[in-house]
Residue, then its C-alpha position, 0 to 999 in steps of 0.5 A: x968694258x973700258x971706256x965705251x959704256x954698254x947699250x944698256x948703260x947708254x939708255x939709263x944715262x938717256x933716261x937720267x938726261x931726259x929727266x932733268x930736262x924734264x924737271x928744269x923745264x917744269x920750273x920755266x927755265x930753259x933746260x939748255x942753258x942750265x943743265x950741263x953738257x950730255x958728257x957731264x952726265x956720262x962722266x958723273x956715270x962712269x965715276x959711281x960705276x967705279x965707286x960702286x963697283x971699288x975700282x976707285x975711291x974718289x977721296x981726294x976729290x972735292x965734293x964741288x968739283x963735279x958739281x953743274x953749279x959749281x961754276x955759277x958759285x964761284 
């Protein structure tokens, strides 16, 4: 479907985004500020879509790249 993800997809995304926040906001942290934007979750999506799918391969990827911490390491 090229770049634009299907209803269906759009809805599992949602789901994934709210449980994160869910999750962060458990612990007593506030979600906005430690969870990356919604296109990252998009992003990450579309990546393992093609990895599963083997319209890609990822292997010269590093592993930290895609991460929402990665920043907060370095």
């Amino acid at each position: 479907q090229g770049r634009y993800l299907s209803r269906h997809l759009h809805q599992a995304i949602k789901n994934i985004i709210g449980r994160a926040i869910d999750a962060v906001a458990a612990t007593g942290l506030d979600p906005n500020s430690v969870l990356p934007e919604d296109e990252w979750f998009v992003e990450v999506c579309e990546m393992a879509l093609k990895m599963l799918t083997g319209k890609s391969a990822f292997d010269n990827v590093e592993e930290d790249a895609y991460s929402p911490t990665a920043s907060a390491q370095a």
